[in-house]
N, C-alpha and C positions, 0 to 999 in steps of 0.2 A: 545523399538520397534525394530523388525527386520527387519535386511537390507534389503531383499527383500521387504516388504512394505511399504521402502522409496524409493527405485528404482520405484514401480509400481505407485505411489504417484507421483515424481515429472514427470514419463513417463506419466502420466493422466493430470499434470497440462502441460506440452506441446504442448500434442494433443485440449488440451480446447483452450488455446491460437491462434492452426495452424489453429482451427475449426473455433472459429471467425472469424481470418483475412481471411481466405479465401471465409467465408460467406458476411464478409462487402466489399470483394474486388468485388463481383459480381454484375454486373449489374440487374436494376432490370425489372422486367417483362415487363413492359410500352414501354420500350427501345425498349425492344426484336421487339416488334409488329410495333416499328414503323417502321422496316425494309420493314412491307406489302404496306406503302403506293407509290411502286412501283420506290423506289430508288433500282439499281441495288448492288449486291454485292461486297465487294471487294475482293480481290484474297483471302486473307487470308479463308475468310469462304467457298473458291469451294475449298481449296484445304483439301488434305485426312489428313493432321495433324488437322485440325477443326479448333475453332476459341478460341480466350480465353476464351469465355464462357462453351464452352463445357469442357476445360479442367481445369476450375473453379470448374464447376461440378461435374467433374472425381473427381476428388481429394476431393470434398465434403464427397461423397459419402463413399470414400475410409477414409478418416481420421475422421470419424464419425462413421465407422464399425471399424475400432480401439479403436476412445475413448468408444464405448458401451464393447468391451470386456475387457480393462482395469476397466472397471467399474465394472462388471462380475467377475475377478478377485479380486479387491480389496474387493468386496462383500463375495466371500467366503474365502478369507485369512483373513478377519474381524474374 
């Protein structure tokens, strides 16, 4: 097997692992709404760095469009 597709290998099983923890670390929807029943906010969510959900998020998003293109890769180095 060539070393490039043990690099892309275990850089795919990384991203799988960051991809979970970061999806189970997020709160989940129910949470979110209960903010409407007119508890105010706290600083964290008015301020312009967001709150951890959002940068739960971010990072979803972002480490999920990495593990799709290592997977893209490993597909045609297959």
């Amino acid at each position: 097997m060539p070393v490039y597709k043990i690099i892309l290998i275990i850089f795919e099983v990384l991203a799988s692992i960051a991809l979970i923890t970061v999806v189970v670390l997020q709160s989940g929807k129910e949470e979110g709404l209960g903010a409407l029943s007119g508890k105010s906010g706290s600083y964290m969510s008015k301020s312009k760095f967001g709150s951890l959900d959002k940068i739960l998020s971010a990072a979803t998003k972002w480490i999920a469009l990495v593990w799709v293109l290592l997977t893209l890769a490993l597909s045609i180095v297959h």
